[in-house]
Each structure stands twice: as structure tokens, then as C-alpha cells.
MARKOLTOR-995076 format. One record per residue (C-alpha): z, y, x. Coordinates in steps of 0.2 Angstrom, whole numbers, plus 5000, padded with zeros to 4 digits. Layout:
% residues N
NODE     z     y     x
NODE     Z     Y     X
...
END
This chain:
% residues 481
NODE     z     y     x
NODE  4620  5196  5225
NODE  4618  5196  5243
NODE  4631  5204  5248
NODE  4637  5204  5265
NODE  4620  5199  5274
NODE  4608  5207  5265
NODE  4600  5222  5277
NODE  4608  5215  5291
NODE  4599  5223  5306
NODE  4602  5205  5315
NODE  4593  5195  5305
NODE  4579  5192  5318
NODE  4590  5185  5329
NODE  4597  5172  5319
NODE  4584  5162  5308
NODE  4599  5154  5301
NODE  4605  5170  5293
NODE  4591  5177  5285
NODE  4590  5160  5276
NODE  4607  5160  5269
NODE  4601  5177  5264
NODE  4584  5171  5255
NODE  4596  5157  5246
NODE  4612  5168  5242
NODE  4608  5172  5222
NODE  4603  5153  5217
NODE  4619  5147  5228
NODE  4629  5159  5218
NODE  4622  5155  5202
NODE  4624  5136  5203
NODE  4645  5139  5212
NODE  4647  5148  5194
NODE  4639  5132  5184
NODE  4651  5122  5196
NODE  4668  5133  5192
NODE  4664  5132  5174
NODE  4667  5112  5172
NODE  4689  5115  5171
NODE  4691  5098  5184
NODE  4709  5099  5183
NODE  4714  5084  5193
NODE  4732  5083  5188
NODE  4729  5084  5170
NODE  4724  5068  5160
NODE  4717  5077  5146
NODE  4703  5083  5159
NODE  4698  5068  5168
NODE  4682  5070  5157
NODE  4680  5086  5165
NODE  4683  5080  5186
NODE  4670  5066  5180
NODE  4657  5081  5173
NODE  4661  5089  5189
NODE  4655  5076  5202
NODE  4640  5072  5190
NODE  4635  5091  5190
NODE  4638  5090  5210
NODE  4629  5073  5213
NODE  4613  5081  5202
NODE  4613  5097  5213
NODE  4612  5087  5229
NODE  4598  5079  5223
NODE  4589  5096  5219
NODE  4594  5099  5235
NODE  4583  5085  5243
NODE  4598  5073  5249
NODE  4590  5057  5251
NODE  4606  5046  5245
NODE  4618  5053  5232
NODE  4631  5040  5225
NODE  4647  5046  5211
NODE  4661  5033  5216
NODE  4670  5029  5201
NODE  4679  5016  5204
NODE  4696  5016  5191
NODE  4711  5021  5192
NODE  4704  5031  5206
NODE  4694  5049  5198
NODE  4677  5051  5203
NODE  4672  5054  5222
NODE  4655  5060  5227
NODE  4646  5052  5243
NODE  4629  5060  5250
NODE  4620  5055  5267
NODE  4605  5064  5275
NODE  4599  5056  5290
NODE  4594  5065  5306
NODE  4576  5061  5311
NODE  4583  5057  5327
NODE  4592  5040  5325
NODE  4601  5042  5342
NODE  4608  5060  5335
NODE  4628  5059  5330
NODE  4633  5056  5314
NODE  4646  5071  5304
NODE  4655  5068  5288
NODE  4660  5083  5280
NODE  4676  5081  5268
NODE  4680  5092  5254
NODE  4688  5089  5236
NODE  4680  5096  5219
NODE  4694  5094  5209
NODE  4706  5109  5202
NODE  4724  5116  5200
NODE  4731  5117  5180
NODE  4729  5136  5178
NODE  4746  5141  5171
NODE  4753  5154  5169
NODE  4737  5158  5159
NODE  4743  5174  5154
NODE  4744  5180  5168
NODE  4723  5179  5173
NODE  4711  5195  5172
NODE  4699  5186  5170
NODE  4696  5168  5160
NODE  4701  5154  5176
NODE  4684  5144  5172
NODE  4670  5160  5166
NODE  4668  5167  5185
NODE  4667  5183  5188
NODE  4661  5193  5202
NODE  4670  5212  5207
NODE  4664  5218  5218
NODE  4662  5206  5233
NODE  4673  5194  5226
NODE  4670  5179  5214
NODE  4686  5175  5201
NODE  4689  5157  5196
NODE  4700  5143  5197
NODE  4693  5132  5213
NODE  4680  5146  5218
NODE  4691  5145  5235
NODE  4701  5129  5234
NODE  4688  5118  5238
NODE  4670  5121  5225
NODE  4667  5137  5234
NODE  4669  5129  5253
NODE  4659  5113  5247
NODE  4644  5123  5240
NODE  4646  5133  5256
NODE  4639  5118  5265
NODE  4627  5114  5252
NODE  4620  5130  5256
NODE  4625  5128  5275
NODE  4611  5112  5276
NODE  4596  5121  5266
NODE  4599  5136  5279
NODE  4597  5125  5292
NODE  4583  5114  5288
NODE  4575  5132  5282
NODE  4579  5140  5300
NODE  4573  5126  5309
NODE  4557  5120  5299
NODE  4563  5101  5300
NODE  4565  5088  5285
NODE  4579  5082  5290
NODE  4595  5089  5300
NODE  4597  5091  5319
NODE  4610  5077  5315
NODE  4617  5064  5302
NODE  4626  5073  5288
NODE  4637  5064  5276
NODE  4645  5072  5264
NODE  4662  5066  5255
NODE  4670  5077  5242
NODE  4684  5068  5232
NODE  4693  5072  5213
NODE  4709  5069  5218
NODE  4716  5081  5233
NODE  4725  5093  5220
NODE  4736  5076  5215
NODE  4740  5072  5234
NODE  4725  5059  5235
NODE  4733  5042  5230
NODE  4718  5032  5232
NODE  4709  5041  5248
NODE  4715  5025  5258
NODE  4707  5012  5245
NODE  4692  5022  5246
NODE  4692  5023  5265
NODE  4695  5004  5264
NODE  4680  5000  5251
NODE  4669  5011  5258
NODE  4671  5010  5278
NODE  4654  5006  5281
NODE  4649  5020  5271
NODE  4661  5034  5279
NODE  4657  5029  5296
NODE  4654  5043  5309
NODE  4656  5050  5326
NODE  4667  5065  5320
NODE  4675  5073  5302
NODE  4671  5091  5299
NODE  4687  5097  5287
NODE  4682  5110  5275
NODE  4697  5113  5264
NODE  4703  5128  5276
NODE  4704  5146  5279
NODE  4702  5162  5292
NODE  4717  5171  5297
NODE  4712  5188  5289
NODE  4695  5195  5283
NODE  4694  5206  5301
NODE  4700  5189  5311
NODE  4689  5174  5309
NODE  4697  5160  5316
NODE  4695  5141  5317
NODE  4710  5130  5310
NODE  4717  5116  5325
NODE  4727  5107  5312
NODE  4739  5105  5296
NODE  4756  5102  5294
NODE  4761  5085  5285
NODE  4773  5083  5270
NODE  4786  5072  5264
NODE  4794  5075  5247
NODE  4809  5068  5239
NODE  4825  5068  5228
NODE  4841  5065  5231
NODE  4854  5060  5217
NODE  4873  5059  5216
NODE  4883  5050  5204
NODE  4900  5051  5199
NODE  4902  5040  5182
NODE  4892  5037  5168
NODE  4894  5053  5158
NODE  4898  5071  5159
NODE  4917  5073  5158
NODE  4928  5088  5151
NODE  4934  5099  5165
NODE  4950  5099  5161
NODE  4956  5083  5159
NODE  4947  5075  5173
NODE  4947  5092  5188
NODE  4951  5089  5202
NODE  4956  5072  5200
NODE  4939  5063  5202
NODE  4925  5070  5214
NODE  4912  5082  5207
NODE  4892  5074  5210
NODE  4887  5093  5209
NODE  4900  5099  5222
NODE  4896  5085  5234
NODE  4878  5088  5233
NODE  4880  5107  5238
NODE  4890  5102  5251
NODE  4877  5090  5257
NODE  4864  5103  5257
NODE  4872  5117  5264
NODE  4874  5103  5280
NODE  4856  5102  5281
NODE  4854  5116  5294
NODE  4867  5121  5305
NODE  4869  5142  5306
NODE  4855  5147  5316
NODE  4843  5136  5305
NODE  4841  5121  5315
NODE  4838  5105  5304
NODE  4854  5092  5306
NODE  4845  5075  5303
NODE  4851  5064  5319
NODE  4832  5063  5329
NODE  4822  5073  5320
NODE  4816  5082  5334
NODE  4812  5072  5345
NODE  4795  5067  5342
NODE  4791  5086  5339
NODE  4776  5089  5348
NODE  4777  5108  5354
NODE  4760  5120  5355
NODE  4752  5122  5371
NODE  4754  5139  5382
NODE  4736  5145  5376
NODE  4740  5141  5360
NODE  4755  5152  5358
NODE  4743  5165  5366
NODE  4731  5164  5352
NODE  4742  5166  5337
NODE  4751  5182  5348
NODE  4735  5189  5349
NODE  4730  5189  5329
NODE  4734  5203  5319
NODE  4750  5202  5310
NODE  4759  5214  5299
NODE  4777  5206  5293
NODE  4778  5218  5278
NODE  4764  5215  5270
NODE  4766  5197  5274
NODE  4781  5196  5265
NODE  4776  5206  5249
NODE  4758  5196  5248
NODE  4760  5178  5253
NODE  4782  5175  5255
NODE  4784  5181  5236
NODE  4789  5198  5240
NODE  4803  5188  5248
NODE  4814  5203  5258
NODE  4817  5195  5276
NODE  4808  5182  5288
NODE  4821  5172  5296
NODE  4819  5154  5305
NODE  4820  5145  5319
NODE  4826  5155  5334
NODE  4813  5158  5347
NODE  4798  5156  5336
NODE  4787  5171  5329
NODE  4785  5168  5311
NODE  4768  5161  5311
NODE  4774  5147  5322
NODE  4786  5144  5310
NODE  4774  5141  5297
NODE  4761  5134  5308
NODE  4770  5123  5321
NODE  4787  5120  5316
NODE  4795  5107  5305
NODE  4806  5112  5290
NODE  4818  5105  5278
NODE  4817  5116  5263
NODE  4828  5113  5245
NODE  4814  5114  5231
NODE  4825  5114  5215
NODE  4842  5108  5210
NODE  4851  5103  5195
NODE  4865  5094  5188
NODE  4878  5097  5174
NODE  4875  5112  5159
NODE  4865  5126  5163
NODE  4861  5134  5146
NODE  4868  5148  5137
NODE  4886  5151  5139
NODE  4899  5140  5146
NODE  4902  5120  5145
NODE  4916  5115  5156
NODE  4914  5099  5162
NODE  4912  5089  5178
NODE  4893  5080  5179
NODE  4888  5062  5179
NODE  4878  5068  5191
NODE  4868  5080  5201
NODE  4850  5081  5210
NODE  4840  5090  5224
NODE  4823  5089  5227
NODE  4817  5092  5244
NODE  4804  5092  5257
NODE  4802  5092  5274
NODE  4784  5100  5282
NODE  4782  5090  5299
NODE  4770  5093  5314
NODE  4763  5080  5328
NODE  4769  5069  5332
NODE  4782  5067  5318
NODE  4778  5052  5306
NODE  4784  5053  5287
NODE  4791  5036  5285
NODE  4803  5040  5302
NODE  4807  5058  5293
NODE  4813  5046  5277
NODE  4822  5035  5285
NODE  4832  5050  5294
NODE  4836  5058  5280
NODE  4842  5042  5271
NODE  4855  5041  5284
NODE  4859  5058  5285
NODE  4862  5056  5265
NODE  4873  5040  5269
NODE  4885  5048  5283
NODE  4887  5066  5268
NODE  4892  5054  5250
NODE  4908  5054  5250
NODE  4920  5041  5242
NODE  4918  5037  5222
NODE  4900  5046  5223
NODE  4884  5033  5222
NODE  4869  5042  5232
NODE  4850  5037  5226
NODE  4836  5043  5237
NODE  4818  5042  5235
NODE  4803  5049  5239
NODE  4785  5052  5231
NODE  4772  5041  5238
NODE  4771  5038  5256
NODE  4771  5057  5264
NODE  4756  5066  5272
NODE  4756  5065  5290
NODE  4753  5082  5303
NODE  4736  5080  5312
NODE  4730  5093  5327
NODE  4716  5092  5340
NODE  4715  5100  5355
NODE  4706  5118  5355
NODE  4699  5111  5372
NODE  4691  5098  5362
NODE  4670  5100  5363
NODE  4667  5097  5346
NODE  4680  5111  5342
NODE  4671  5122  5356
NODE  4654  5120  5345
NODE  4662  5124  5331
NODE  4672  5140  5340
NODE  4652  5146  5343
NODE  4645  5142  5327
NODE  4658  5154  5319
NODE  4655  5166  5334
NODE  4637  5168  5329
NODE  4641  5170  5312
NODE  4654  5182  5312
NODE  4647  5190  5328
NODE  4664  5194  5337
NODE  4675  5181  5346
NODE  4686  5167  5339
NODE  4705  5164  5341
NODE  4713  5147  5335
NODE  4725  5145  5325
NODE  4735  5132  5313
NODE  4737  5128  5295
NODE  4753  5128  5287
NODE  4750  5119  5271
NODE  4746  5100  5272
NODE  4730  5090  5267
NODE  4724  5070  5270
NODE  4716  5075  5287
NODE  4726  5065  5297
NODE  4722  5050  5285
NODE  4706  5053  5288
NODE  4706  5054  5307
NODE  4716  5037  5306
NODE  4707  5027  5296
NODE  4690  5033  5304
NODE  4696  5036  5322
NODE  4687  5049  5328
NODE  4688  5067  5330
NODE  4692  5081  5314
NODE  4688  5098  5319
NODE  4690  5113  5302
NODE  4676  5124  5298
NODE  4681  5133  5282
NODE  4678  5153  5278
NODE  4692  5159  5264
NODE  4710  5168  5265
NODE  4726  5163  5264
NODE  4727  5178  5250
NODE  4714  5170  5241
NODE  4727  5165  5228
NODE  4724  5148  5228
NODE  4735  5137  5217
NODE  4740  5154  5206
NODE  4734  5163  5195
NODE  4717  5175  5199
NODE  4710  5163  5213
NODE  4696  5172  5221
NODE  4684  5169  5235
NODE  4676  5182  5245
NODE  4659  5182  5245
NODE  4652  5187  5262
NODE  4665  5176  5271
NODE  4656  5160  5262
NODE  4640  5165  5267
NODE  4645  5168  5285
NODE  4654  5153  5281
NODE  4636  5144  5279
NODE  4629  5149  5291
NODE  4642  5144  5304
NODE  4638  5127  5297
NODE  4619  5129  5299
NODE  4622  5133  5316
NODE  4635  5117  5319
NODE  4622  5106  5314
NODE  4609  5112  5327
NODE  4623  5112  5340
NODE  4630  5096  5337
NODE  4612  5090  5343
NODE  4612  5098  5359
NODE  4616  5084  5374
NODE  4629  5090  5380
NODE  4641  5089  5366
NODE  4632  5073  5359
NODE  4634  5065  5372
NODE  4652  5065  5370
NODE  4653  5061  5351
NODE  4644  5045  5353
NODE  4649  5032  5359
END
């Protein structure tokens, strides 16, 4: 299948795309190997599988001609997969490209047309759990290098590839920093290319300027050691599940702003062009709020904010589940021992996690009232936000590589969700730029995850063009030290 570029009365003009052409059936054929291993990251029962997954994408790099290939499997951490192909220029810049391999759980698995790990294509469209979140954007660079070296005759790329792809993303990446520390001099480079990402809409290619980060928590009240009859204890002792809906219902005052003393200050706020930009994209409420809000009825949100600034550059505080006290059939009058929240907060540069936890522990302390015990905690240390400048040369290469590919111009825009690139950025310091090619409908995380076909392979060959441009003096020159 060719879908997409076959026929394409432009071939002649880009070399890069008549190779992705020449090289599309063998790419899908080994992405549908590659969705068939069930690497599902979260689930012991198939650490097997993520290990039988980085093995199967170690062996195809070395069909591929990558001249080091190394599985990292290094317990407790799941297996990572590390690839270097040098430039033949030893003075070119050095890019590490960062995806994962591993996979969601697949439930409800009812509710799939098609079995999660025997990929189908419809159409122009490829079913399968991970053919968009991330296998299908990893192989899209596999097939992004072999375009490259094809279009331009070399050996070896225009610059110093390096390729990271870990198995533990879908489980929040406990062990990305113990990696980043054991294998520094391995992961070192001029500049992180992020491929984990998507285009606004199939019309509207853009390129991604940054994530949101994410702090998740729970917060607990106790009254006394056990659930207590209703009526002899009401209204004479304090309720946990009472005091904690009084809490949350403090959160945000009435027009939606969050209450925790500080926590916008360190907001950073988009630039003039950048509001341009996401005013510009195609946006059609409705159908947003049936096919990615949950069929939700109404946007609402911070005042002053369009809704995809709300989702791109704002920071939330959101209530993710409750209990506390009888919830089954029926009616059991009693008071609680206690009552839970689970929450989140989505935060965006220059907001820190552990800043945002503290906050909200205070806020906590100031709302438990007398004869109630408050617990707080939080799972792991939070992800933090991460944006770079659109204005930023890398970024400008990697606005034109997508230009040649899609052949129209490129808006910017932002990331709602949260990923480790801001870890990555840290712990490497240097510049991350995105480069990715699915859509936010793409059902990721849900059931019927698709990828569409001709969006990867313009996808690859934006890469094969990054590769070439990267080179070029002017934009080396300022990746290099």
C-alpha cells in the first residue's frame, strides 16, 4: 500500500518522496509484525511481550544497516532500545530522536472492531493498539532515515542520528532518569527531536512547541476509625465525606480560577504570535466536544482563553474520582471513617511540580476542619511542562521539513497532554523540537486506536528532509557548540 504518495505528480521534485514511496509496502508490512507483539507496559503479565518488542525493533535496525544497536535491559527498569548512525561528517551535529515502544492495556476489549494486536488496514487507515501511540511514529523514522540515505545516495546521514525508544512511557517512565544518568555519555547530543506527538487535523499539519506537565495526587480525610450509624452519631461528630466536598468545591472560585495561594504566579503566558497561530487553525466546537470532550455538552473554562488555550497553555486542577462511605445498592446510613479525592493539576512553563504539591498541601491544611485528620500524597514526582520558542532555528528546520512534505504552510501549536520531554531537555540541556504526524482523534489510549497512513509517510519524509537540513551551516552552526 502506497497510499497517499503513490502517483504524486511531485515526485521529481522531492527525491525524498519517491523513496518513501519505493519503501512504503515493506514499512507497512514490518509496523504490522511490530503491533502484533501486545507490549503492554503496565501490565506484568506482558513484560515478556515489551522485552519481545525491543528485541524485534533492535533486529529491524540492523536490517536497516544501523551500525550500533544496543537493547538496554537493565532491571527493574523494562527494556529500552538505543541505535547510533554516525554522519560521515564528524563536525555535523549530533540528533537523538526519542520515542517509546511500549503499549496501553486494551480494555474495554469488547468494545474493538477489530482484534487490538492483528492490524488491519481500512481504507487508509491501519487499526491496532500502539499503530499511533508511539510504534507507528517510531517506524515512521526508521523509514524517515532509509528515505534519506535513498534520496541522497550517502552511507551514512547528513547528520548523527541517535535513536532512543523506551518501554516504559505508557507507566509514566519511572526509570528515564536512571537511564539518563547510566547512559549520559551515550545519549549525548546537540538537540532531542520528540516524536510522541500529533498534527492538529488531517487538513492542518502543524508542529508541536510544547506539552503540559502533570502532578497526580490524593487527598484523604479521616474522621475515626470506622464507619458510624447515622443516627446515633449525626450531626454530632464531623462528616470526612462532607468536609471533603467542601474542600473541593473550594478549589476554584465561580469563574473557574484555581484557589491555591501562588499558583499563578510562575505561569508563563504564550507569546502574541502564538495566540495568532492557534486563532488561525480550524476549530469546530461541536464536533470537538462530541469526538474528543466525551460528547461532553459545554466548553467552559477560564475566562479570556479560547478553548484550545485552555487545553494547550493553561494550567488546571481537575477532581479525577471520589469516594468515601457506602455506594452500593440501596441505602446504608452511616457517617464515613473517611473519604478520598483523587486529583490532578496540568501545569505549563514555568510552573514546577514539587512547588504545585506543596501549594496544594497548604491549601489542604487551611480547608480540614477540626476532629478531621487530612493525608496528602502524590504519585511519583509529577512531569514537568516543557516549550521552546517557535523562533528557535532548529524549530524553523523542522517548520520546513514539514512544509515540503505536506506542501502547504505550517502553523504552531501545543500539546495538551504531558510526556518526559522536559526531563529530557534537563537532563541533556539542549534543545527539543516535536516532529510527529498522527491526530488527536487517532483514539490513542482507547479502544480502535488507528493511525492514518498517508500522514506517517509524509511524516517520514519530513524527517528525511530534517536530516539534510540540519546539515546545512547555517542551522548547524548554531546546534554546535
Amino acid at each position: 500500500m502506497s497510499a497517499g504518495v503513490a502517483g504524486d505528480s511531485h515526485l521529481e521534485q522531492h527525491p525524498e518522496r519517491a523513496a518513501v514511496a519505493a519503501l512504503t509496502d515493506s514499512f507497512l508490512s514490518g509496523l504490522r509484525e511490530w503491533i502484533a507483539i501486545p507490549s503492554i507496559g503496565v501490565d506484568p503479565d506482558h513484560h515478556d511481550d515489551v522485552r519481545r518488542s525491543a528485541e524485534w525493533l533492535a533486529g529491524r535496525l540492523r536490517r536497516d544497516g544501523w551500525p550500533q544497536v544496543e537493547v538496554w535491559d537493565h532491571g527493574p527498569a523494562l527494556p529500552a532500545v538505543f541505535a547510533c548512525w554516525p554522519a560521515a561528517d564528524p563536525q555535523a551535529p549530533t540528533v537523538l530522536v526519542y520515542g517509546h515502544h511500549d503499549v496501553q492495556p486494551v480494555d474495554p476489549i469488547e468494545r474493538w472492531h477489530h482484534p487490538p494486536f492483528e492490524p488491519v488496514i481500512s481504507g487508509d487507515e491501519l487499526f491496532g493498539r500502539g499503530a499511533s501511540d508511539d510504534k507507528g511514529q517510531v517506524a515512521m523514522h526508521l523509514l524517515g532515515m532509509r528515505a534519506h540515505l535513498a534520496a541522497t545516495g550517502q552511507n551514512a546521514p547528513s547528520v548523527t542520528v541517535k535513536l532512543f525508544v523506551e518501554g516504559e512511557e505508557e507507566s509514566g517512565s519511572p526509570h528515564l532518569r536512571k537511564l539518563l544518568e547510566t547512559h549520559k555519555k551515550d545519549l549525548e547530543c546537540d538537540l532531542v527531536v520528540f516524536t510522541d506527538t500529533a498534527l492538529h487535523d488531517r487538513e492542518t499539519p502543524t508542529v508541536n512547541t510544547g506539552q503540559r506537565g502533570v502532578l497526580a495526587g490524593e487527598i484523604t480525610f479521616f474522621g475515626g476509625t470506622d464507619d458510624v450509624h447515622s443516627g446515633r452519631a449525626g450531626g454530632a461528630i464531623p462528616n470526612p465525606a462532607t468536609a471533603l466536598a467542601r474542600l473541593i468545591a473550594a478549589l476554584h472560585d465561580d469563574t473557574g480560577r484555581i484557589q491555591l495561594a501562588g499558583f499563578y504566579d510562575d505561569v508563563r503566558e504564550p507569546s502574541a504570535e502564538e495566540r495568532e497561530d492557534y486563532a488561525a487553525l480550524p476549530f469546530d466546537e461541536r464536533k470537538w466536544l462530541a469526538h474528543n470532550a466525551g460528547g461532553a455538552q459545554a466548553a467552559s473554562g477560564e475566562p479570556g482563553y479560547t478553548t484550545l488555550e485552555r487545553i494547550w497553555v493553561r494550567p488546571t486542577a481537575e477532581v479525577n474520582g471520589i469516594s468515601g462511605g457506602y455506594t452500593g445498592p440501596g441505602f446504608k446510613t452511616v457517617i464515613p471513617a473517611s473519604a478520598t479525592a483523587k486529583v490532578s493539576f496540568r501545569l505549563v512553563p514555568d510552573q514546577l511540580p514539587e512547588k504545585v504539591a506543596d501549594q496544594l498541601r497548604e491549601f489542604v491544611a487551611e480547608h480540614t476542619p477540626h476532629g478531621v485528620r487530612a493525608e496528602v500524597s502524590f504519585r511519583g514526582e509529577g512531569v514537568p511542562p516543557y516549550a521552546i520558542s517557535p523562533d528557535d532555528p532548529a524549530n524553523a528546520a523542522v517548520k520546513e521539513a514539514v512544509e515540503l512534505a505536506f506542501g502547504g504552510p505550517v502553523r504552531f501549536a501545543r500539546a495538551g497532554g504531558s510526556g518526559p520531554a522536559a526531563v529530557l531537555q534537563a537532563w541533556l540541556g539542549v534543545p527539543l523540537v516535536y516532529l510527529g504526524a498522527t491526530l488527536p482523534d487517532d483514539r490513542v489510549h482507547a479502544p480502535n486506536e488507528r493511525v492514518v497512513v498517508p500522514l506517517l509517510l509524509k511524516g517520514a519524509e519530513a524527517a528525511a528532509h530534517l536530516w539534510r537540513m540540519l546539515a546545512r551551516a547555517d542551522i548547524a552552526k548554531r546546534l554546535t557548540p
